[in-house]
C-alpha positions in Angstrom: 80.5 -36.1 -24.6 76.8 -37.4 -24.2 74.2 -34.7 -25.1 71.4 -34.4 -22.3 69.0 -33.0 -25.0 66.9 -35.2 -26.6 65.3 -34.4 -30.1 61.4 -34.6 -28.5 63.2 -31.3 -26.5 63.6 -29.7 -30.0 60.8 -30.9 -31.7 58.2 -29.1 -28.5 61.0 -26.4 -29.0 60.0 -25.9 -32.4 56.2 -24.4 -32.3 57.3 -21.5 -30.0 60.3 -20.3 -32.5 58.1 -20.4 -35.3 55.6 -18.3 -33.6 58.2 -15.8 -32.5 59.4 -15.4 -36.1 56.0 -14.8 -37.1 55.3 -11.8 -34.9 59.0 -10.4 -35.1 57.5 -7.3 -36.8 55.5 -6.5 -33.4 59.1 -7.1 -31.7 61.4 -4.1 -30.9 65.3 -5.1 -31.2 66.7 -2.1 -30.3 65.0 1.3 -28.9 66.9 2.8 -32.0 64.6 1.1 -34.1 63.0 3.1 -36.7 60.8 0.8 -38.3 56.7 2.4 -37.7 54.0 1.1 -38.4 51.8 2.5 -41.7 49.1 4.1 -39.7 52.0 6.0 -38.1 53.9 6.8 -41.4 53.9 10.9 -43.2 51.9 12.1 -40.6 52.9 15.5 -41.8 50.9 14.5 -45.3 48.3 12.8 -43.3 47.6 15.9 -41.0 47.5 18.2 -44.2 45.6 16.5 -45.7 42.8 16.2 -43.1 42.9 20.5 -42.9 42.4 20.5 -46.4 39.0 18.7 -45.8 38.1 21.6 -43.6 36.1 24.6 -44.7 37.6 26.8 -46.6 38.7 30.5 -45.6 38.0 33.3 -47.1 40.5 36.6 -46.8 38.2 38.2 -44.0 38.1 34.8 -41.9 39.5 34.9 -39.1 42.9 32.1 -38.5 42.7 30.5 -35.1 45.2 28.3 -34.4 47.4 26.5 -31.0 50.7 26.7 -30.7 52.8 24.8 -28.1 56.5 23.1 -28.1 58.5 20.9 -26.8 56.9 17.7 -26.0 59.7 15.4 -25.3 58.7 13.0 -22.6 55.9 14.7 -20.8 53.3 11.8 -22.0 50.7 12.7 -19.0 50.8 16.2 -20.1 49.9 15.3 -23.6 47.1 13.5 -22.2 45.8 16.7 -20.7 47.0 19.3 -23.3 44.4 17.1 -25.5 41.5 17.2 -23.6 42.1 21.2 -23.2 42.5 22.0 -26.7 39.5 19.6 -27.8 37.5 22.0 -25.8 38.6 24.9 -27.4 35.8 26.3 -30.0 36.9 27.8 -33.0 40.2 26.3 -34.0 41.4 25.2 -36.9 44.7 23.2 -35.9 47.7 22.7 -33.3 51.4 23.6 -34.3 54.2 22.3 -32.4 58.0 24.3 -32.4 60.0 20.9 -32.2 61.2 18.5 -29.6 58.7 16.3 -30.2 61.1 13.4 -28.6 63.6 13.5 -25.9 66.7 11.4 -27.1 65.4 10.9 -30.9 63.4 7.5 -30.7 61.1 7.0 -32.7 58.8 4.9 -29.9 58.9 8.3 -28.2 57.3 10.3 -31.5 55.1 7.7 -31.8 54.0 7.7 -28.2 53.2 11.4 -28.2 51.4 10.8 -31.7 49.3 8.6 -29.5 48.5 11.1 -27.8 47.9 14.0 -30.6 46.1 12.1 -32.4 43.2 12.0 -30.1 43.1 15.9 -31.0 40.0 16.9 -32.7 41.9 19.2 -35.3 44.6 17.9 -37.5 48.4 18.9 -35.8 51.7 19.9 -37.6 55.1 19.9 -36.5 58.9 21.5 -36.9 61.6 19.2 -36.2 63.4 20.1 -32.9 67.0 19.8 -32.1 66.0 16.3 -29.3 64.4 14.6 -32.7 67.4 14.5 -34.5 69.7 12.9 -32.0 70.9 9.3 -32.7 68.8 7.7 -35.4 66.4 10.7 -34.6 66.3 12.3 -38.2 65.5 9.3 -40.2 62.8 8.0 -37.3 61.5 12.2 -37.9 61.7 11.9 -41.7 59.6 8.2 -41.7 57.1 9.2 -39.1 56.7 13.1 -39.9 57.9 13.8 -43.2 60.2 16.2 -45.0 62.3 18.6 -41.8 61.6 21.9 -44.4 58.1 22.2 -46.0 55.6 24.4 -46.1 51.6 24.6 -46.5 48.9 27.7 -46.9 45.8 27.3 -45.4 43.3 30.5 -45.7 45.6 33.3 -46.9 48.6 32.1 -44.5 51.5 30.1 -45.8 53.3 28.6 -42.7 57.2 27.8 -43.6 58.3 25.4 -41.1 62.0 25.4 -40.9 65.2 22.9 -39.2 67.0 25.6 -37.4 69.0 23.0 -35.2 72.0 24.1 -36.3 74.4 22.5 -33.5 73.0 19.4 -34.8 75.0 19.6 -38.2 78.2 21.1 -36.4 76.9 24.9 -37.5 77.7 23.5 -41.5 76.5 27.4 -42.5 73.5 25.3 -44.1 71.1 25.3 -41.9 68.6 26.2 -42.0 68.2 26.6 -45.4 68.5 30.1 -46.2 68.0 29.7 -50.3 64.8 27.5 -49.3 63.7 30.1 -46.8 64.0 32.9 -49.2 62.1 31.0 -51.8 58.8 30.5 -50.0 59.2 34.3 -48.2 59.2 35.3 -52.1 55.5 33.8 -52.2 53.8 36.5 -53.3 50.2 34.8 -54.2 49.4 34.8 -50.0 49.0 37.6 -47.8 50.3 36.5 -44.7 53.5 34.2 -43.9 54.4 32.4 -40.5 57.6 31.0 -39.9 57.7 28.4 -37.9 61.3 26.6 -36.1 62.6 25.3 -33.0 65.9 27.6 -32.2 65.3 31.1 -32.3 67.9 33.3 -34.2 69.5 34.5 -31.0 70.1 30.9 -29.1 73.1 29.7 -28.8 72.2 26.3 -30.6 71.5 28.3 -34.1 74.6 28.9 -36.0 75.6 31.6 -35.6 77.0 32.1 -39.2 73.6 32.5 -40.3 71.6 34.2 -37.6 72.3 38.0 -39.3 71.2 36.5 -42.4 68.1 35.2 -41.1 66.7 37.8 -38.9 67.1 40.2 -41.7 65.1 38.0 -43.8 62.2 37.9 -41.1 63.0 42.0 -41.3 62.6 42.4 -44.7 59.8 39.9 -45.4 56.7 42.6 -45.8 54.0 39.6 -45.4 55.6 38.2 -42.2 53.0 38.4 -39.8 55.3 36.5 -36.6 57.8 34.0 -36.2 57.3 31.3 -33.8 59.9 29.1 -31.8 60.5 26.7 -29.0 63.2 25.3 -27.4 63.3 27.5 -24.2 60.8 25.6 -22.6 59.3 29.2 -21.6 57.1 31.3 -23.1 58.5 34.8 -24.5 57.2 37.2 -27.0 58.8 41.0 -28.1 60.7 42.2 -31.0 64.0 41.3 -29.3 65.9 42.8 -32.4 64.0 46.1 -32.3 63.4 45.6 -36.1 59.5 45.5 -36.2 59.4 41.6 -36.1 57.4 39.7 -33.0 58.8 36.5 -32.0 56.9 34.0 -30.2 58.6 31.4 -28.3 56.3 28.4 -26.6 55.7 26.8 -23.2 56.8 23.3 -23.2 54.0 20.8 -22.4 55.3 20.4 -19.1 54.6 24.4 -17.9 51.3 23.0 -19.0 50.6 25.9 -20.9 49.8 26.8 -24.7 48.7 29.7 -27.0 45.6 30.0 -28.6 46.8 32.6 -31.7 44.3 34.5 -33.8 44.9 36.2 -36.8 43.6 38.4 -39.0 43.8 41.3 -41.5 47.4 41.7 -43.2 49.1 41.6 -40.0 46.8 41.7 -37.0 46.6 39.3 -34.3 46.0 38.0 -30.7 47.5 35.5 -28.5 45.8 33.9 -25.5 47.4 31.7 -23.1 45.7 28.7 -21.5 46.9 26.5 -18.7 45.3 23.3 -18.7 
């Protein structure tokens, strides 16, 4: 068969594959792609490390801090939720309760990062059960970090905790009760916050560890308040009637977050703003 295509067609074929090649690390082959960019690498370390830099606290200061959930896809919100918060004197940094993606791409983390990162004060985050769908953990793990750590700043040590049980077929190991109990047993702070994305009494958490786990928040004697998202809607009570306040957030789409101040051993305030 006679070939229609000459080799001049190859040869002025040539330049434009090479230059594709080149720039294949600015190409995306597959939304499930998890390959990020350094700047966009252990944000969690990067975010910590940037509080560390801020004034210290000493045990009268007062802890200000925002907490919010549930970003997902709400990308304008984020916009907004920014130029709120930046405007917000006092504060010290942001904590999200999960969900930072809705279907656990790491373009979407990224694109909210753009966002957050805008923020004047450094952010932190707890892995929700929307990160860890599809390639969703290991896009979390390279962009974030680890999905149990915690840090102290002032006299608080926040423990920020997977709780996405359904996510691991309710294994009875998460989260991760030994780990939990380890940094509750922290006794060189004054005040812990535990931070996760299902609360103990959704139907997501398994539920062959919820009794374990809200008598661990009951018998913690430092716990100031555990803080959740997931709901989408903002709810706060002791819904066990055991002496422990639960916070849950507004996602970014009710356009709502909570400025939280603490202080004392167990004394605090919570504002909402609606930006």
């Amino acid at each position: 068969m006679r070939s229609f295509l000459r080799p001049s067609f190859f040869r002025a074929l040539l330049p434009a594959a090479a230059l594709l090649l080149a720039g294949c690390d600015l190409l995306e082959f597959s939304p499930n792609d998890t390959r990020v960019p350094e700047e966009q690498q252990n944000l969690t370390a990067k975010n910590l490390a940037r509080l560390a830099e801020l004034p210290a606290l000493g045990p009268n200061d007062t802890l200000r801090f925002i907490f919010t959930g549930d970003s997902q896809r709400f990308y304008d919100d984020a916009e907004d939720l920014v130029k709120s918060v930046n405007q917000q004197p006092g504060i010290q940094f942001m904590v999200i309760a999960g969900d930072i993606s809705d279907f656990g791409l790491g373009r979407e983390m990224r694109w909210i990062d753009d966002q957050l990162r805008k923020l004047k004060v450094p952010y932190l985050t707890a892995v929700g059960n929307h990160d860890l769908v599809g390639n969703g953990r290991r896009a979390y793990q390279q962009i974030f970090g680890p999905l149990n750590y915690s840090f102290v700043y002032g006299d608080t040590k926040f423990i920020m905790l997977d709780t996405n049980g359904r996510e691991y077929n309710f294994n009875g190991r998460v989260p991760d009760m030994p780990w939990l109990l380890q940094e509750m047993a922290d006794t060189k702070v004054r005040r812990h916050v535990v931070v996760s994305h299902i609360p103990p009494d959704d139907a997501d958490f398994d539920p062959k560890l919820s009794e374990a786990y809200i008598a661990a928040m009951r018998e913690d004697p430092r716990l100031v308040f555990s803080m959740n998202g997931h709901r989408h809607s903002f709810r706060f009570g002791q819904p066990f009637g055991d002496g422990v306040t639960y916070v849950n957030s507004d996602a970014f789409e009710r356009r709502r977050y909570i400025v939280m101040t603490v202080w004392g051993d167990k004394q605090f305030r919570l504002k909402q703003v609606s930006f």
